[in-house]
C-alpha positions as CSV (number, residue, x, y, z in Angstrom):
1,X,60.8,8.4,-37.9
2,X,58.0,10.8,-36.9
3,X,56.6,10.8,-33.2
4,X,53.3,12.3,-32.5
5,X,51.5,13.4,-29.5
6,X,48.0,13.3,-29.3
7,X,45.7,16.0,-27.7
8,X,42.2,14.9,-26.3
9,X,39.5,18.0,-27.0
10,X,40.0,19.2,-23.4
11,X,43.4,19.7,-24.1
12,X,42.7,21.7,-27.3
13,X,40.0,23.7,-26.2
14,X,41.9,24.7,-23.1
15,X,44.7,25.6,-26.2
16,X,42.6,27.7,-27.9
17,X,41.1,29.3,-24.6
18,X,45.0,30.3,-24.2
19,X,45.5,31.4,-27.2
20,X,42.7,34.0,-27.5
21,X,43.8,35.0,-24.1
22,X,47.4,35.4,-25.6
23,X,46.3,37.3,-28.6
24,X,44.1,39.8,-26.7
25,X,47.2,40.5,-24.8
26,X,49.3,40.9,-27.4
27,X,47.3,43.0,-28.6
28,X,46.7,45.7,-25.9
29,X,50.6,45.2,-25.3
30,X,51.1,46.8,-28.8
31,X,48.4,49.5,-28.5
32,X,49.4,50.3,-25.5
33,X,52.9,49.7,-24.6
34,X,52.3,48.5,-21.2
35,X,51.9,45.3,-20.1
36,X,49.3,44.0,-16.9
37,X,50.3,41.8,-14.5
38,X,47.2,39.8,-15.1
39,X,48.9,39.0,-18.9
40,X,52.2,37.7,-16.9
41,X,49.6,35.1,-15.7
42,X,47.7,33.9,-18.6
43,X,51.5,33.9,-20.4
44,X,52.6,31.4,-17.5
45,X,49.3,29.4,-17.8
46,X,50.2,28.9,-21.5
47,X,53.5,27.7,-20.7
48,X,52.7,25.5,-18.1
49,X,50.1,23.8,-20.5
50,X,52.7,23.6,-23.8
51,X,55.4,21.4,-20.9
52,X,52.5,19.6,-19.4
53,X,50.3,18.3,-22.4
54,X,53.2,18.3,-24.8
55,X,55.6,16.6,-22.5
56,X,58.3,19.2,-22.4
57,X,60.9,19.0,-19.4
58,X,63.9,20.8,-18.1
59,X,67.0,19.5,-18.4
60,X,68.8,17.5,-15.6
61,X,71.3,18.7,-13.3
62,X,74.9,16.7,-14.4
63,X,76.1,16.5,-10.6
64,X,72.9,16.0,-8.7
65,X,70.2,14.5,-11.0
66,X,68.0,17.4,-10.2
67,X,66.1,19.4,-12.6
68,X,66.8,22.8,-13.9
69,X,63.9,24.2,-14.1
70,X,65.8,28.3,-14.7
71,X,67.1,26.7,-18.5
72,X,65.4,25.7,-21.8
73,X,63.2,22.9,-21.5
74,X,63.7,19.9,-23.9
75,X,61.7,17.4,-25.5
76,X,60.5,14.6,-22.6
77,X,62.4,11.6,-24.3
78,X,65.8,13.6,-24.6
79,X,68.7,12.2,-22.8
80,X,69.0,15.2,-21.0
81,X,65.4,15.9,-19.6
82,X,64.8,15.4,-16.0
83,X,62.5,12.6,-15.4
84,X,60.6,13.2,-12.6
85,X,59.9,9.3,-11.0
């Protein structure tokens, strides 16, 4: 069975704004072999928007319920992802 998430236009152009923003980086990073501290920010920005509008979430702690926020995210519907109530 296939699940799907659907992403308004918002969503996508905000996306593709982070992608371009990405790819510039990316770019200068291999040119240059240096990286900016303003690229450490649009590379959290674009991870903060895959969890977020692709309903990623971190997994929960087995003792206290609590979310790990340091490990691999998983899917939102997994077992293991924190649900945040």
């Amino acid at each position: 069975m296939t699940k799907s998430i659907t992403l308004n236009i918002e969503q996508r152009e905000n996306f593709l704004q982070l992608h371009n923003k990405l790819q510039r980086a990316v770019r200068y990073m291999e040119e240059c072999k240096e990286v900016n501290l303003s690229d450490v920010g649009v590379m959290e920005q674009l991870v903060c928007a895959l969890h977020t509008d692709l309903k990623f979430s971190p997994k929960k702690e087995k003792e206290s319920d609590g979310a790990m926020w340091w490990e691999d995210y998983v899917l939102g519907e997994d077992s293991r992802a924190y649900k945040n109530a």
